[in-house]
C-alpha positions as CSV (number, residue, x, y, z in Angstrom):
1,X,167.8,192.5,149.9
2,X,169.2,196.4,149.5
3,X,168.9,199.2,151.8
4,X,166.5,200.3,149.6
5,X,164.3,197.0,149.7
6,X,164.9,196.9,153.7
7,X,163.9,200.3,154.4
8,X,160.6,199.5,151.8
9,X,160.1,196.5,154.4
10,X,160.4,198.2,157.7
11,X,158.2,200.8,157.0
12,X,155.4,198.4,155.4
13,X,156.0,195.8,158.7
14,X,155.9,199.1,160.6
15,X,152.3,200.7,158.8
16,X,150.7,197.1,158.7
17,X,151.9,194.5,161.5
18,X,149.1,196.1,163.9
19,X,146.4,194.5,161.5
20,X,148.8,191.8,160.5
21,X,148.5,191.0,164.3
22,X,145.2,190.7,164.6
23,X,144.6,188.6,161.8
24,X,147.1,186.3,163.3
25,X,145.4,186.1,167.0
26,X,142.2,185.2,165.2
27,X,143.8,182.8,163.0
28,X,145.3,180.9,166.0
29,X,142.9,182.3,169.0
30,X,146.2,183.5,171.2
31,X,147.9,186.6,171.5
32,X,151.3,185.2,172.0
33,X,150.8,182.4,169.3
34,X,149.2,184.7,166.5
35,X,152.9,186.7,167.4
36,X,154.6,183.9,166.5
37,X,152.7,183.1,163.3
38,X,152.9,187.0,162.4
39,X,157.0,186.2,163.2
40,X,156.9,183.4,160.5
41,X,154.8,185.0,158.1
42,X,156.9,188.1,158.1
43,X,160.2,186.1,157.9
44,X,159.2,184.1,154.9
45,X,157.7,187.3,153.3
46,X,160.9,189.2,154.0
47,X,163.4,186.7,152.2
48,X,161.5,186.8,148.7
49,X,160.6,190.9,149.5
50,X,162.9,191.1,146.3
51,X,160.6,188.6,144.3
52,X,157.2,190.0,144.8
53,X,156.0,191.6,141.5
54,X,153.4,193.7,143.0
55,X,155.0,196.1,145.7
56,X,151.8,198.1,146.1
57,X,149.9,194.6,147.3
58,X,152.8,192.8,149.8
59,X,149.6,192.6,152.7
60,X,148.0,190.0,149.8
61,X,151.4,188.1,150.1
62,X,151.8,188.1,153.9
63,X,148.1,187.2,154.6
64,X,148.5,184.0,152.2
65,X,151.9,183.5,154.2
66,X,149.8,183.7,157.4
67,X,147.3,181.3,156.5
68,X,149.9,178.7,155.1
69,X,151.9,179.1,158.5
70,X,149.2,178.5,160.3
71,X,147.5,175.2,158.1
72,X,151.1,173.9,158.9
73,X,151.3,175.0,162.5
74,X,147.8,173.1,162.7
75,X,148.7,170.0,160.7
76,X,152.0,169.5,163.0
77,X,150.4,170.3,166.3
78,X,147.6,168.0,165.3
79,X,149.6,165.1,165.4
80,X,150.8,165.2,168.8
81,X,148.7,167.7,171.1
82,X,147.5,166.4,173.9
83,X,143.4,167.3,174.5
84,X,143.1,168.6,178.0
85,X,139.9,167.8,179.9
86,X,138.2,168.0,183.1
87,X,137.2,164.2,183.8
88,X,139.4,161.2,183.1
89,X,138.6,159.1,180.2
90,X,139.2,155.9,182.3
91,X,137.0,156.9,185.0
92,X,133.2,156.0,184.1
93,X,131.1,158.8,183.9
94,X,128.5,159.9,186.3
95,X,125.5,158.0,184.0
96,X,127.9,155.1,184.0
97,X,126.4,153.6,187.3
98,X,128.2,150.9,189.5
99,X,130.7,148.7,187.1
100,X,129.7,145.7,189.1
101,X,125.7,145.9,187.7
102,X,127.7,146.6,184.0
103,X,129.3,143.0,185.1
104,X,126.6,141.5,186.2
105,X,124.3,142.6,183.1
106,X,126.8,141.1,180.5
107,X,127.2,137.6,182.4
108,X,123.5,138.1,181.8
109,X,123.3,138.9,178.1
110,X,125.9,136.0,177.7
111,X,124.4,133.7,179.6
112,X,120.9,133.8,177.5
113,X,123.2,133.9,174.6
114,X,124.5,130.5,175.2
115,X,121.3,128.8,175.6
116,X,120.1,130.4,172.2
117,X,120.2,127.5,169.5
118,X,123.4,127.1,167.3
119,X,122.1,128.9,164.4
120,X,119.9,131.9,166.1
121,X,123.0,132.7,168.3
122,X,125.1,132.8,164.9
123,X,122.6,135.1,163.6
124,X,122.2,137.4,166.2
125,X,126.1,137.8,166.4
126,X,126.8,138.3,163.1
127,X,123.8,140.7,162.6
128,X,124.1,142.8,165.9
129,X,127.8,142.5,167.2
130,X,129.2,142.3,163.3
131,X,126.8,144.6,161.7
132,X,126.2,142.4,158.9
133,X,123.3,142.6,156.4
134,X,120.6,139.5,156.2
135,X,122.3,138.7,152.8
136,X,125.4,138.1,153.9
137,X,124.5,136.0,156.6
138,X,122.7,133.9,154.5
139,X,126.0,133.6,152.6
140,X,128.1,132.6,155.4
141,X,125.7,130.4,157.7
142,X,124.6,128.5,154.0
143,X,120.7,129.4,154.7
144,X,117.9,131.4,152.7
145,X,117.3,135.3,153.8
146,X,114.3,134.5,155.1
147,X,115.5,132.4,157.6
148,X,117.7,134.5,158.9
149,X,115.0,136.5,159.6
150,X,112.8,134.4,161.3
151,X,115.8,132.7,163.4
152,X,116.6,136.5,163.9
153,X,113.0,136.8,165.2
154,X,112.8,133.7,167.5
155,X,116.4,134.7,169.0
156,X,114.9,137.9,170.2
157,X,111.9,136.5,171.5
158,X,113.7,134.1,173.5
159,X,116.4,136.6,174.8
160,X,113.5,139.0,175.8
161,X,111.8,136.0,177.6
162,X,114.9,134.8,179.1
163,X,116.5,138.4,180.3
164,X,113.0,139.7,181.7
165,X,113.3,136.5,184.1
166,X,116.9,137.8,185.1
167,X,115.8,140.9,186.3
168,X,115.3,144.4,184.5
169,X,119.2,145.6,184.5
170,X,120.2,142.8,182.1
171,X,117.2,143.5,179.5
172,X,118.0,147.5,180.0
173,X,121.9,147.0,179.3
174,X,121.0,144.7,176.7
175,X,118.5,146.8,174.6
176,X,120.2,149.7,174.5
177,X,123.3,148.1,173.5
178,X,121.3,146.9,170.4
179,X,121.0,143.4,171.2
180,X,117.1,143.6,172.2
181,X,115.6,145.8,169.7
């Protein structure tokens, strides 16, 4: 760049870096951060100041550089920033309760599950803990559609039956995990 082309810079970074600045701060939502951005966008904009065609529009160029420094900034910090929050995520939550009810409800849930029949226990496992449609089912376990719907039925009839008589933790747990619908 000439001292002409410098001096053509500093007094366009000089008229415009006040609303450069601001863009930048609500581009990245920080002060000290939309600085930097601004920093980058102008550094960029002032090694190809020589290129740009239309000298009477440069604030076009160094928005566009702006935005693209930022999209990049994001993409990079994205990959490795850490999400700060106020509880743990290994600690249960308040709703959560006591883990040794949570326990205590799945022996439950298991439990009935094992003294389902052979084929109504496959069903209900590959319907509700493998999300698979009545189709497939049919395909895997050999059997019509219709049956797995009725063995689907009689399964949750006889977990109902069985996890009211454990108590009403074990059929809460279990309906809202899907199992009991």
């Amino acid at each position: 760049m000439n001292a002409d082309e410098e001096r053509q810079f500093r007094e366009f970074v000089a008229a415009r870096s006040r609303s450069l600045l601001h863009t930048a701060y609500l581009l990245t939502g920080d002060w000290e951060q939309g600085r930097d951005l601004l920093q980058t966008a102008l550094a960029s904009t002032a090694r190809r100041w020589s290129q740009l065609r239309d000298r009477q529009q440069p604030e076009i160029y160094v928005r566009r550089a702006l935005y693209h420094a930022q999209v990049d900034r994001f993409r990079l910090l994205s990959r490795r920033r850490e999400t700060v929050t106020d509880t743990l995520p290994d600690h249960p939550s308040a709703q959560a309760g006591d883990w040794a009810d949570t326990v205590v409800q799945r022996q439950d849930i298991m439990a009935a599950l094992r003294r389902l029949p052979k084929r109504q226990r496959a069903v209900i496992v590959l319907r509700y803990f493998e999300d698979r449609p009545d189709i497939e089912i049919a395909e895997i376990l050999g059997i019509a559609p219709g049956t797995v719907r009725s063995q689907t039925h009689k399964a949750l009839a006889s977990l109902r039956t069985t996890l009211a008589e454990a108590g009403p933790s074990a059929s809460s747990t279990a309906s809202g995990r899907g199992v009991i619908a």
